[in-house]
Backbone as ProteinMPNN parsed JSONL, in Angstrom:
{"seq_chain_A": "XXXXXXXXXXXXXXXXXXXXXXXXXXXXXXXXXXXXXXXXXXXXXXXXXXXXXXXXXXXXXXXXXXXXXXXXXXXXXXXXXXXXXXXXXXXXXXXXXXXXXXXXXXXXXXXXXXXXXXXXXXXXXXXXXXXXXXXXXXXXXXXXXXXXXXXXXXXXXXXXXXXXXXXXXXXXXXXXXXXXXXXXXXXXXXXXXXXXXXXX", "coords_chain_A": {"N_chain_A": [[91.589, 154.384, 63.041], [88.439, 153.9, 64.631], [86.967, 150.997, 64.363], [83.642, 150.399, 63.385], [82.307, 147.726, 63.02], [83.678, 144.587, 62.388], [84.133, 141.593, 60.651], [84.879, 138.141, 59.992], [85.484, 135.031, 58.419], [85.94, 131.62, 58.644], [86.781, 128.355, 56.661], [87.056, 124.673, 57.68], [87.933, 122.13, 56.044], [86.943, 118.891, 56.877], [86.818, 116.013, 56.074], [86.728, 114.339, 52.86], [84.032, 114.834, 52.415], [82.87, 116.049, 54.615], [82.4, 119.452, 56.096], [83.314, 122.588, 57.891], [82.077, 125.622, 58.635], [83.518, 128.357, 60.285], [82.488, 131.736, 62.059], [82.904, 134.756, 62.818], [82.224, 137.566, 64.815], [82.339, 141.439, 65.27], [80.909, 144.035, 67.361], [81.481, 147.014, 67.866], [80.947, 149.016, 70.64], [81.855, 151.352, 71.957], [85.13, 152.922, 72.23], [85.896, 151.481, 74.933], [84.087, 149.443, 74.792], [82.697, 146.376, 73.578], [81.42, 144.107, 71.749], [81.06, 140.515, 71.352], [80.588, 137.792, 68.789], [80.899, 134.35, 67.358], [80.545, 131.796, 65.197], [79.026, 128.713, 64.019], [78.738, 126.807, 61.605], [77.829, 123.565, 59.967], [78.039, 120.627, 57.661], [77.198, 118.134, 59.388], [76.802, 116.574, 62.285], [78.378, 115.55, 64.099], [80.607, 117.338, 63.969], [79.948, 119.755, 65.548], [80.44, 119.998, 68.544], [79.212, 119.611, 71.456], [76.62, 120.615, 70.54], [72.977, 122.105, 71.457], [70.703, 122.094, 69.995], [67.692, 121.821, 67.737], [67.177, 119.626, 65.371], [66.522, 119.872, 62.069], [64.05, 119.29, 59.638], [64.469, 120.313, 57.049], [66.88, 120.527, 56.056], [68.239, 118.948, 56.562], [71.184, 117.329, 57.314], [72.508, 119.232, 58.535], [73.769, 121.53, 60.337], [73.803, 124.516, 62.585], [75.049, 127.373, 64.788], [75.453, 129.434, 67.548], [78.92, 129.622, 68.504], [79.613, 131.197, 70.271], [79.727, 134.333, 72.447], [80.268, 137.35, 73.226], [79.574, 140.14, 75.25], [81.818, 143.045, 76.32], [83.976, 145.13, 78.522], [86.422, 147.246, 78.746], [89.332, 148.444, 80.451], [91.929, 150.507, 81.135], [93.125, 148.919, 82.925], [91.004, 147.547, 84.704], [89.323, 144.202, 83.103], [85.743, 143.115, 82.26], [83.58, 140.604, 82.044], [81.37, 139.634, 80.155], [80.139, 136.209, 79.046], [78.801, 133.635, 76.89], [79.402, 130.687, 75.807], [81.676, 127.727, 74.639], [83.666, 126.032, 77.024], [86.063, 125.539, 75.767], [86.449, 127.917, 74.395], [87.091, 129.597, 75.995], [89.203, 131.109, 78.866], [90.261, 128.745, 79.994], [90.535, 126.913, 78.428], [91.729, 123.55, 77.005], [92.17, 121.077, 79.404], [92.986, 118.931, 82.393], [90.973, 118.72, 83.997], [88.819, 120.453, 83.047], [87.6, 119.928, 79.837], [87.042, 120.422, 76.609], [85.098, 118.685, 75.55], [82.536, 119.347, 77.033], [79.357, 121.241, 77.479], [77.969, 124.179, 75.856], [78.323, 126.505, 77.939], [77.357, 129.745, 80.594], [79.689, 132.136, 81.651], [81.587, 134.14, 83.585], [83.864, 137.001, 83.664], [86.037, 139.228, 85.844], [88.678, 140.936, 86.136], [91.313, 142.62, 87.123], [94.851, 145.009, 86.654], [97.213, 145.624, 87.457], [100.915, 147.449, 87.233], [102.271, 145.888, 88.884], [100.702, 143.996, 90.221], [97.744, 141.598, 89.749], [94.762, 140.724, 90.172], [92.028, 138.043, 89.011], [89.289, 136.683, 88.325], [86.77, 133.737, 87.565], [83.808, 133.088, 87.104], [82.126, 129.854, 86.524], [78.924, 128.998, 84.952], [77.756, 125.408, 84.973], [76.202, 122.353, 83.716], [73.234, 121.278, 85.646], [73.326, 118.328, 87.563], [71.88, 115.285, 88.617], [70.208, 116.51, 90.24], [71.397, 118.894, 91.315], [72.477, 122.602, 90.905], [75.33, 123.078, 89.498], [78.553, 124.982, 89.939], [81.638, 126.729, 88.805], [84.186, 128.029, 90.448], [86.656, 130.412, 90.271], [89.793, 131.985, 91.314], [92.864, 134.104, 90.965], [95.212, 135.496, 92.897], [97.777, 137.545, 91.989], [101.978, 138.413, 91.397], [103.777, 140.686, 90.357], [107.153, 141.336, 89.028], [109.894, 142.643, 87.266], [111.365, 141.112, 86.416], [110.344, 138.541, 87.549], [107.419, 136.719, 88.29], [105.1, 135.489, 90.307], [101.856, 133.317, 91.795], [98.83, 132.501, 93.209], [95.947, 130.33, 93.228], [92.718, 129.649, 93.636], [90.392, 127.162, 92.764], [87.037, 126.325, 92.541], [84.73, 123.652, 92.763], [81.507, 123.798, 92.967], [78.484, 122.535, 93.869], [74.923, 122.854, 94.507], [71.463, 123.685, 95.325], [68.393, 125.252, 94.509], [67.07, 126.081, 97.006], [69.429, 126.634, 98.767], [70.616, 128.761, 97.775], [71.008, 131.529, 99.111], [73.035, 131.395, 100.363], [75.233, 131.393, 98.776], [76.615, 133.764, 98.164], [78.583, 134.116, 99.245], [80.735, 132.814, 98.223], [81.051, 134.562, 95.636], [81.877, 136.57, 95.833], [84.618, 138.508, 94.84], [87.058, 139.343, 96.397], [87.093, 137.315, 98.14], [88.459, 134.264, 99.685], [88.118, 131.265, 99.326], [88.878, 129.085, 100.172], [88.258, 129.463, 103.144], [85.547, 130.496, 102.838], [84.432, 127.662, 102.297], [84.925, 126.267, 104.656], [83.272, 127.489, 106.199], [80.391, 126.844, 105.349], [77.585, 125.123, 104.226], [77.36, 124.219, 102.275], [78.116, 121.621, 99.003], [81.035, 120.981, 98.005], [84.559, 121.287, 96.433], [87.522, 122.101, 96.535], [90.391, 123.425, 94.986], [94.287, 124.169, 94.965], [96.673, 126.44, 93.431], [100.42, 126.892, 92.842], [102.003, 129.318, 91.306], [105.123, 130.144, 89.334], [107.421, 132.46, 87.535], [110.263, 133.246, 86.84], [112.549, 134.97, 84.895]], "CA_chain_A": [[90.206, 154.693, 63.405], [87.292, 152.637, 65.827], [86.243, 150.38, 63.435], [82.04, 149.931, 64.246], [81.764, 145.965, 62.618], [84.672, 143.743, 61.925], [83.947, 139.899, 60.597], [85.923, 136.799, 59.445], [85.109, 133.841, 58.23], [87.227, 130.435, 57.812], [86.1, 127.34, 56.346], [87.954, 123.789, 57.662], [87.761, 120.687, 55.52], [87.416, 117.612, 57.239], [87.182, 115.058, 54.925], [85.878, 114.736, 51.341], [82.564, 115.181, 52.544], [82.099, 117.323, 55.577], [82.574, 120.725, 56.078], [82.603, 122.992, 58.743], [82.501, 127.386, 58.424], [83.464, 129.238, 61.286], [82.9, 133.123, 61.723], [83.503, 135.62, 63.793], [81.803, 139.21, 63.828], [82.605, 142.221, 66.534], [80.276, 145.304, 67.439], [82.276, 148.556, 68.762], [80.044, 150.185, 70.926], [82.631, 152.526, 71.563], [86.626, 152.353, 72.889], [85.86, 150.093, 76.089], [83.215, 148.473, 75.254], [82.138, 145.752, 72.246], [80.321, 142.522, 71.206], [81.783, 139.444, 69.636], [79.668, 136.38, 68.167], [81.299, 133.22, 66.857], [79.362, 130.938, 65.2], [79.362, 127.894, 63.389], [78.147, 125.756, 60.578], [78.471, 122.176, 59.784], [76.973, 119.355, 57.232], [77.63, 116.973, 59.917], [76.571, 116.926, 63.719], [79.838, 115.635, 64.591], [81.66, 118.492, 63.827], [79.744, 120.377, 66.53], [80.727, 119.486, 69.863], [77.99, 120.662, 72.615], [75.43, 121.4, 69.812], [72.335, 121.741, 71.627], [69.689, 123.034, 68.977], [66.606, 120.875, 67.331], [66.982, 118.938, 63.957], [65.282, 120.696, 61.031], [64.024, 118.128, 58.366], [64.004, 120.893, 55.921], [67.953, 120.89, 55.721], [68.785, 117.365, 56.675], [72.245, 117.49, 58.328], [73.244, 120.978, 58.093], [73.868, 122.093, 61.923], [74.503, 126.027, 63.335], [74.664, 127.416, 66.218], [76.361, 130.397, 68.583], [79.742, 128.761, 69.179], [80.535, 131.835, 71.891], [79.533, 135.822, 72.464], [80.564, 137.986, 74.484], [79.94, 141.541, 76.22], [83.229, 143.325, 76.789], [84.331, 146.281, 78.737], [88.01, 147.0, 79.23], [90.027, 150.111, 81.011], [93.601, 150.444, 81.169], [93.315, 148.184, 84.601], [89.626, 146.042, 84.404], [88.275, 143.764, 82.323], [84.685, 142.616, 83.065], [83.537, 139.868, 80.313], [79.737, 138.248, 80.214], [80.375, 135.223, 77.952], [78.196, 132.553, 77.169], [80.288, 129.721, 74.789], [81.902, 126.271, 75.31], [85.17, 126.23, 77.946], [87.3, 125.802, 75.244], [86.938, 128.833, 73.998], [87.395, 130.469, 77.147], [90.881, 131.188, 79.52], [90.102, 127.715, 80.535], [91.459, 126.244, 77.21], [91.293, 122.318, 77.783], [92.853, 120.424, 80.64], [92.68, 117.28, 82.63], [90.095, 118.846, 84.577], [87.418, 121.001, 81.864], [87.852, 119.271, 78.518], [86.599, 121.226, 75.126], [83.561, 118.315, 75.089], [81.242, 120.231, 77.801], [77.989, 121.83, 76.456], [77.661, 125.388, 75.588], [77.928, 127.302, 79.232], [77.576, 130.804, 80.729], [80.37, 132.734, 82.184], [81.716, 135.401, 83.845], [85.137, 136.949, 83.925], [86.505, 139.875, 86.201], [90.036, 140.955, 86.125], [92.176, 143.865, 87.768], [95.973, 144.26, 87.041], [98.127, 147.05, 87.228], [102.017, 146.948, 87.445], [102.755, 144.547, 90.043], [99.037, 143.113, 91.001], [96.916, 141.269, 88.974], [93.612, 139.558, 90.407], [91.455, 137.353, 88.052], [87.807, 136.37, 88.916], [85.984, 133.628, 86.675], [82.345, 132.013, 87.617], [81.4, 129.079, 85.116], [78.183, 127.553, 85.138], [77.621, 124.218, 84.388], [74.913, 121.543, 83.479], [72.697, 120.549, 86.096], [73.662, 116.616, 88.083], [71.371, 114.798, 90.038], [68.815, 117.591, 91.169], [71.97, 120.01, 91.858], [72.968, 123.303, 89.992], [76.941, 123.498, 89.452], [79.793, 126.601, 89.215], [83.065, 126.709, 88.947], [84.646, 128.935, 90.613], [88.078, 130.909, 90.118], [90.595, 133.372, 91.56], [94.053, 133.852, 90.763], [96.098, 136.704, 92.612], [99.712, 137.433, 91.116], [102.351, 139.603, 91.631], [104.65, 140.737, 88.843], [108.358, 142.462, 88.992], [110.838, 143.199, 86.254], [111.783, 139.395, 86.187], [109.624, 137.888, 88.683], [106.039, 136.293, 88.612], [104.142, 134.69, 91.207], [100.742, 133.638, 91.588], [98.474, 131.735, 94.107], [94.765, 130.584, 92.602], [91.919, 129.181, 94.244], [89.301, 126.541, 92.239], [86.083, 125.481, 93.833], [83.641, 123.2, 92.143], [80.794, 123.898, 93.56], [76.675, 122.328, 93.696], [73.811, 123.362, 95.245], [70.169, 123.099, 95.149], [67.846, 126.571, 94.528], [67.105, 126.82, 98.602], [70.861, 127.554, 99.305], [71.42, 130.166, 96.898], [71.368, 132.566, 99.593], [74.814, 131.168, 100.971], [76.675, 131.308, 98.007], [77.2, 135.042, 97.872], [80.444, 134.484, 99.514], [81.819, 132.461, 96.805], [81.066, 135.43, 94.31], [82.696, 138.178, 95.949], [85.953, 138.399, 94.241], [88.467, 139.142, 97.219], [86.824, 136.261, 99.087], [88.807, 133.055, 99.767], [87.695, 130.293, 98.65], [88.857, 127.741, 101.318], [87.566, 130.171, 104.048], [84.319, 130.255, 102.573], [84.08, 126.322, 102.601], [84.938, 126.106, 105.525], [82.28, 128.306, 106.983], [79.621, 127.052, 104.298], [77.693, 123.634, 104.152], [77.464, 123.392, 100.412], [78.867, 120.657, 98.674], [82.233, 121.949, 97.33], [85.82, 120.972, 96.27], [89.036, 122.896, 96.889], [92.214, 123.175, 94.153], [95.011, 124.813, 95.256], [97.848, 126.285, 92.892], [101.095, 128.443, 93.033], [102.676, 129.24, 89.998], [106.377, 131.537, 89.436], [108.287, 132.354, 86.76], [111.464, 133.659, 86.607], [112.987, 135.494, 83.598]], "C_chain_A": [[89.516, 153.48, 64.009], [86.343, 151.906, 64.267], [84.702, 149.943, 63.635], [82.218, 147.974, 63.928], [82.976, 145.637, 61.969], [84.07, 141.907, 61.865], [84.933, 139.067, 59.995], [85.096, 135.78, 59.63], [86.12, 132.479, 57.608], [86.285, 129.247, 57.32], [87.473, 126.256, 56.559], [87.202, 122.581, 57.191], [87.682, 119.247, 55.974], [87.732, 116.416, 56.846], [86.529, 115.572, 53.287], [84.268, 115.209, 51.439], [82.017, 115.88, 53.141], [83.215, 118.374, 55.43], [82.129, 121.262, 56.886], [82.896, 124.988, 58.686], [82.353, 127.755, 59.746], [83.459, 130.483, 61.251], [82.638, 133.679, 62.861], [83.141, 137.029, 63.759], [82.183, 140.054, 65.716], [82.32, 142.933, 66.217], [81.222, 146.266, 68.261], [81.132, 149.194, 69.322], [80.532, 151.383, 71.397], [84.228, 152.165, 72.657], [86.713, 151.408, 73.753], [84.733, 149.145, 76.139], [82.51, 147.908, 73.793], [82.024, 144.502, 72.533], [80.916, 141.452, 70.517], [80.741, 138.374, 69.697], [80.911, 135.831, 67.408], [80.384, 132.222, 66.53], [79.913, 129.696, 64.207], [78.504, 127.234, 62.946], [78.428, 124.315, 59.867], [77.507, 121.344, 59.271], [77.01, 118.357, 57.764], [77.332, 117.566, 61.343], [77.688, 116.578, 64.721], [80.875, 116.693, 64.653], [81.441, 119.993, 64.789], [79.42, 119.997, 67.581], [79.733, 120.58, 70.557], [76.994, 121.381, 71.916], [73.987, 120.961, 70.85], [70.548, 122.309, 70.736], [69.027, 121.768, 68.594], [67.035, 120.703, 65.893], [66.109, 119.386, 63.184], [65.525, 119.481, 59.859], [64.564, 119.174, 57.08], [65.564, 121.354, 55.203], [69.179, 119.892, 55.951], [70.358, 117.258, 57.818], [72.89, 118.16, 58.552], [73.025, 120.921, 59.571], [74.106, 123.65, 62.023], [74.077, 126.352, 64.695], [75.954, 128.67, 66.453], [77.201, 130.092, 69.276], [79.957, 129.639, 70.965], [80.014, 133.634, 71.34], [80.093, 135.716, 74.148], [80.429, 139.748, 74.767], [81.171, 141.77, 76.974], [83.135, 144.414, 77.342], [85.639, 146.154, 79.352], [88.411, 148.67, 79.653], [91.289, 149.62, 80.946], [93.478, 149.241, 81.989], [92.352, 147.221, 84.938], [89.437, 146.198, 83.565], [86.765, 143.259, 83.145], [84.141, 141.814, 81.344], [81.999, 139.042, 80.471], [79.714, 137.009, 79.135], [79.112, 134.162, 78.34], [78.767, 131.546, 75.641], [80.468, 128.425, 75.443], [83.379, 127.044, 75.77], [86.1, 126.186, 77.079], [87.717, 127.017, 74.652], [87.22, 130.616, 75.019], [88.887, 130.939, 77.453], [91.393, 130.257, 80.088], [91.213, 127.092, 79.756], [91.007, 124.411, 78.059], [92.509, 121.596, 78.705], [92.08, 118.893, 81.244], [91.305, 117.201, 83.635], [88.646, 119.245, 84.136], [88.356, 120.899, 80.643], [86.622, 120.422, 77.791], [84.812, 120.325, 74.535], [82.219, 118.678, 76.3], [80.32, 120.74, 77.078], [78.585, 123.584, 76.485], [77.483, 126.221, 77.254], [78.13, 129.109, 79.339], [79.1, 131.219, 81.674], [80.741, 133.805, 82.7], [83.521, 135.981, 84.367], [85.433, 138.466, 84.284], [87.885, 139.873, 86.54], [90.518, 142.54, 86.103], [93.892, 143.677, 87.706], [96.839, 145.815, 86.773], [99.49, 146.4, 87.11], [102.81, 145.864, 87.987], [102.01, 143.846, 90.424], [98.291, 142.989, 89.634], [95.877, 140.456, 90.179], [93.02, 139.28, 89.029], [90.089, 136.898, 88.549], [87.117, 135.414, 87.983], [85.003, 132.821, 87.484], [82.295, 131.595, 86.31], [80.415, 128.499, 85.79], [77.773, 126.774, 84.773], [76.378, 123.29, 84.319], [75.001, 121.166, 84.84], [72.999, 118.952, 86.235], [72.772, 116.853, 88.967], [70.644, 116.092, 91.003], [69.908, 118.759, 91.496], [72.373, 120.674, 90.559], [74.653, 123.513, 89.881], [77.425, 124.861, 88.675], [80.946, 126.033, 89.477], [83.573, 128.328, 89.497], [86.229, 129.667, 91.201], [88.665, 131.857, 90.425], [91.939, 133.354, 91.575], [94.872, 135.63, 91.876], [97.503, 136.31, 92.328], [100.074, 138.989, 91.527], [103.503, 139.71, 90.772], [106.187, 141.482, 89.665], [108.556, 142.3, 88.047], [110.929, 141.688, 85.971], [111.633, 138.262, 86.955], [108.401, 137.643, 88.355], [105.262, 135.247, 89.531], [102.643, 134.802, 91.498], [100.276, 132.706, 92.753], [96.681, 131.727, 93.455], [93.885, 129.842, 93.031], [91.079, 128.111, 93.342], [88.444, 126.478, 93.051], [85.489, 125.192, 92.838], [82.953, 123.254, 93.2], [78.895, 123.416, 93.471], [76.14, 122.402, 94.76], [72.515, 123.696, 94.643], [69.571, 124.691, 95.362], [67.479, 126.933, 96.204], [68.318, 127.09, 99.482], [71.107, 128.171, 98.931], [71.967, 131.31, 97.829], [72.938, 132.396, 99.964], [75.718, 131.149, 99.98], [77.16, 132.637, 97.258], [78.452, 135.164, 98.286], [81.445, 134.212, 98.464], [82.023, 133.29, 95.699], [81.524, 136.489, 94.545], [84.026, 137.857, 96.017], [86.843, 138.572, 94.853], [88.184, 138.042, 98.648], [87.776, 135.031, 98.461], [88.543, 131.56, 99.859], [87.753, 129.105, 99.888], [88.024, 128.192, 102.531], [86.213, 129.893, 104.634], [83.72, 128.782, 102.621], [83.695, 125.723, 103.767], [83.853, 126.269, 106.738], [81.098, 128.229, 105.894], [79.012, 125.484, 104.139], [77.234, 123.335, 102.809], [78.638, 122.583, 100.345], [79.623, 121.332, 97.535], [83.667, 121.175, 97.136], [86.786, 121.629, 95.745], [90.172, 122.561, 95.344], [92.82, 124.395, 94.838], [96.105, 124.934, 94.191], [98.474, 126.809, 93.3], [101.989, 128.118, 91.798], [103.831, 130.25, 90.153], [106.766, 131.281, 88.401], [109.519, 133.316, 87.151], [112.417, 133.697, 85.296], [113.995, 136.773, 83.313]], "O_chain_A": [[89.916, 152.319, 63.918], [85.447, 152.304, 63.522], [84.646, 148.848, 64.195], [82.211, 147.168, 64.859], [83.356, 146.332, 61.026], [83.709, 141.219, 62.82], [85.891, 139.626, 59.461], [84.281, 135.554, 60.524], [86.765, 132.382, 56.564], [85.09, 129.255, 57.614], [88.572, 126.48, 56.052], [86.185, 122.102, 57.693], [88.396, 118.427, 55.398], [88.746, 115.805, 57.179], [86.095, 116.621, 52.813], [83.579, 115.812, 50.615], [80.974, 116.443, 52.809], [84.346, 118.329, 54.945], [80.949, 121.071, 57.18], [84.047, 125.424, 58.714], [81.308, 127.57, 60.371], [84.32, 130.914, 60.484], [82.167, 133.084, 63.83], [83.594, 137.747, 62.867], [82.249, 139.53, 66.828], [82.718, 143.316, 65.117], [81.57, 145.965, 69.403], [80.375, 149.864, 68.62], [79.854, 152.408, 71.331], [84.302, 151.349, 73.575], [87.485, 150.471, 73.551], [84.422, 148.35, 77.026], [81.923, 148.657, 73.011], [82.511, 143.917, 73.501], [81.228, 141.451, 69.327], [80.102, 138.18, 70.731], [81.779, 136.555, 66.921], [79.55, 131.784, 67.323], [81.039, 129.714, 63.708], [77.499, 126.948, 63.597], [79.447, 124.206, 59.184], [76.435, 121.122, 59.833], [76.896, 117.365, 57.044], [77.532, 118.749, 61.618], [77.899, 117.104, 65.813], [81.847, 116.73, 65.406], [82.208, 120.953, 64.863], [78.268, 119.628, 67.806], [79.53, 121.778, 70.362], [76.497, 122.434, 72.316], [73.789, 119.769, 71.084], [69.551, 122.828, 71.239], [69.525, 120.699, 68.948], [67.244, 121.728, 65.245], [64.919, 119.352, 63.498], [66.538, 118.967, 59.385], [65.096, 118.607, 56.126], [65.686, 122.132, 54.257], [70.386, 119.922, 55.711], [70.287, 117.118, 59.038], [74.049, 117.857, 58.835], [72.085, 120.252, 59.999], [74.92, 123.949, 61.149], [73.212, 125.9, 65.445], [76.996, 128.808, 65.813], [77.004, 130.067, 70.491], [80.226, 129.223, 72.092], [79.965, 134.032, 70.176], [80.248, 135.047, 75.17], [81.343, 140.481, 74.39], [81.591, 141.096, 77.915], [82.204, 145.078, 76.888], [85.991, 145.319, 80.185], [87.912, 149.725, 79.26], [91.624, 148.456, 80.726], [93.955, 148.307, 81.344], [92.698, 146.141, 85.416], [89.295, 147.238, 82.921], [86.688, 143.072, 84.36], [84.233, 142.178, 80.172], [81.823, 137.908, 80.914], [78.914, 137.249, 78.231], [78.608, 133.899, 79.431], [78.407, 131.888, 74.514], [79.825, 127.986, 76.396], [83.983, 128.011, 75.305], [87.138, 126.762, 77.405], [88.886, 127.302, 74.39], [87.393, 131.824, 74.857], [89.695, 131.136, 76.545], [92.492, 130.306, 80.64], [92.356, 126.814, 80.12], [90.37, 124.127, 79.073], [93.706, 121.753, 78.463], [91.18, 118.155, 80.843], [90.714, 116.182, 83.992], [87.601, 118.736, 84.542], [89.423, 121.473, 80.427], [85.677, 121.007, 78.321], [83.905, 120.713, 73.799], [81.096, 118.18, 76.23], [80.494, 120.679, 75.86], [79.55, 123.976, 77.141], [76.33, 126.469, 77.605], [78.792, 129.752, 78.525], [79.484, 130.323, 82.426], [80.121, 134.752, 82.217], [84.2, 135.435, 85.237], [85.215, 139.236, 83.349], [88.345, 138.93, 87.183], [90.187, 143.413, 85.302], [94.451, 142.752, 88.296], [96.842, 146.72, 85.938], [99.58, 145.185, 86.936], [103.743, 145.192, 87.548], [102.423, 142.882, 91.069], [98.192, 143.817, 88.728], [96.361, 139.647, 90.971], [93.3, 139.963, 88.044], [90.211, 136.813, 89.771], [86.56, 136.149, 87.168], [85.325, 132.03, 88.371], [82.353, 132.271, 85.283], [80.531, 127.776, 86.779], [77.042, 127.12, 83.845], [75.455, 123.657, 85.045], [76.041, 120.825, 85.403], [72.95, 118.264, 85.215], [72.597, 117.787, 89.75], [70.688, 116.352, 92.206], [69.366, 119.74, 92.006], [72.59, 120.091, 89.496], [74.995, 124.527, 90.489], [77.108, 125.482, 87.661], [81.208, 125.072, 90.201], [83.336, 129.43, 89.002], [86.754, 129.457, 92.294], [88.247, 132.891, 89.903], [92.379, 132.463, 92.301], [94.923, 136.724, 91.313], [98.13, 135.253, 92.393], [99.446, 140.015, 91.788], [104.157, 138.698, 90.521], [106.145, 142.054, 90.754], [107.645, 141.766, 87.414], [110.292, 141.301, 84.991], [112.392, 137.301, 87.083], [107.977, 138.716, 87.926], [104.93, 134.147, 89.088], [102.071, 135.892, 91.511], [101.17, 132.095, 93.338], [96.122, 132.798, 93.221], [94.335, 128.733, 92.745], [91.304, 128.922, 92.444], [88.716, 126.538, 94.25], [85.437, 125.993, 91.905], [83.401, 122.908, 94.293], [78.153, 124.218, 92.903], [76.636, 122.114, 95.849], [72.486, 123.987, 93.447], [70.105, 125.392, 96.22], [67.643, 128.095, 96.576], [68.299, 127.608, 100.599], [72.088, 128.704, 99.45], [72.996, 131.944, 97.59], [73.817, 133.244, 99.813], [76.906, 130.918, 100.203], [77.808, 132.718, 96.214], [79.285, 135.991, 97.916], [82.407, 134.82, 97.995], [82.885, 133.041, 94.855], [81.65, 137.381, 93.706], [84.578, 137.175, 96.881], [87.866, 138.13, 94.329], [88.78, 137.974, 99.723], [87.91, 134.782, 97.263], [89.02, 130.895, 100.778], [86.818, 128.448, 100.346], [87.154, 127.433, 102.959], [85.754, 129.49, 105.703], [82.546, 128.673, 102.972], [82.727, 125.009, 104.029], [83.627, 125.59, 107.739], [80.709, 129.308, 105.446], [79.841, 124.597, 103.937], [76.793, 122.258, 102.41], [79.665, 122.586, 101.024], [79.209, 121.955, 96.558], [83.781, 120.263, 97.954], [86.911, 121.742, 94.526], [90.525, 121.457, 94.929], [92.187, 125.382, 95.212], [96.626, 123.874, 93.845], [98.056, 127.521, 94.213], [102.502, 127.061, 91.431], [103.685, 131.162, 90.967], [106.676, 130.128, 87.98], [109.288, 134.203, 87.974], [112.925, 132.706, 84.772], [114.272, 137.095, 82.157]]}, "name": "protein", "num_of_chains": 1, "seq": "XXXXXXXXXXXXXXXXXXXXXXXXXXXXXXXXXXXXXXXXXXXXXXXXXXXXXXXXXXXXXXXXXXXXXXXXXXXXXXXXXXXXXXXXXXXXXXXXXXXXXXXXXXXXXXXXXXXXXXXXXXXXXXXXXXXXXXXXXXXXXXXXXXXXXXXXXXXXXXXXXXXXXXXXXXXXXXXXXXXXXXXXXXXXXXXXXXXXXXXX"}
């Protein structure tokens, strides 16, 4: 049966003195579509990376906060995901490029994959530099067989200032190309290129 509310809660020890509870709750709003919250608690401000919340005298070094939610809807074939958390607890995971100590950002993740085709779609956006707003932005297509995988995936870091917004509708439509769009685009931007295969 559709379970409406599922939670968990862990608690990790760090030393003799701090302590940090993590939990985890999920709304069913019905087969394709539910809610998760993650949250966290800590007698120590170290133990929450990208806390950005105000100091309460009235509890001294106790911290919480909304590690990560998310709005889900899934079909056999799309996902579509509204997240707002830190990158690590994303599809990001950490790397040499977005590390796990970033602040608390929004996201957005579209994804199509049937048998042999997968696309992937993620927009992150990031803290404000120097008068500009930053995204990240991601597309992976892949193509699957029986014992075949190949993929080809675009990055762009991208900033820009609220009177270009209009130009950066290209970067958000999901079968747009990323270098293309640079190319033909005078925001300030930077290119990754991957290609990934397996064989199995």
């Amino acid at each position: 049966p559709n379970v409406l509310v599922k939670g968990m809660l862990s608690a990790n020890i760090v030393s003799d003195i701090s302590l940090r509870l993590d939990g985890r709750f999920r709304l069913n709003i019905n087969k394709n579509i539910f809610y998760v919250w993650n949250f966290r608690i800590a007698d120590s401000p170290e133990l929450l990376p990208g806390y950005r919340g105000v100091k309460r005298e009235s509890v001294g070094n106790v911290r919480a906060d909304m590690s990560y939610s998310a709005l889900n809807a899934r079909t056999d074939h799309v996902v579509l995901s509204l997240n707002r958390g830190q990158i690590e607890t994303s599809n990001f995971g950490e790397n040499l490029l977005i590390n796990a100590n970033n602040n608390i950002t929004d996201n957005v993740l579209l994804s199509f994959n049937n048998k042999s085709i997968s696309i992937d779609n993620i927009i992150v956006f990031l803290k404000s530099e120097y008068e500009k707003k930053r995204v990240i932005i991601y597309h992976r297509y892949g193509y699957k067989r029986q014992n075949l995988s190949l993929g080809f995936s675009e990055l762009s870091l991208l900033a820009y200032s609220n009177n270009s917004m209009t130009s950066l509708e290209k970067y958000f439509m999901p079968y747009s190309f990323l270098y293309e769009v640079e190319a033909n685009s005078a925001n300030t931007s930077n290119i990754m290129w991957r290609f990934d295969f397996s064989y199995y």
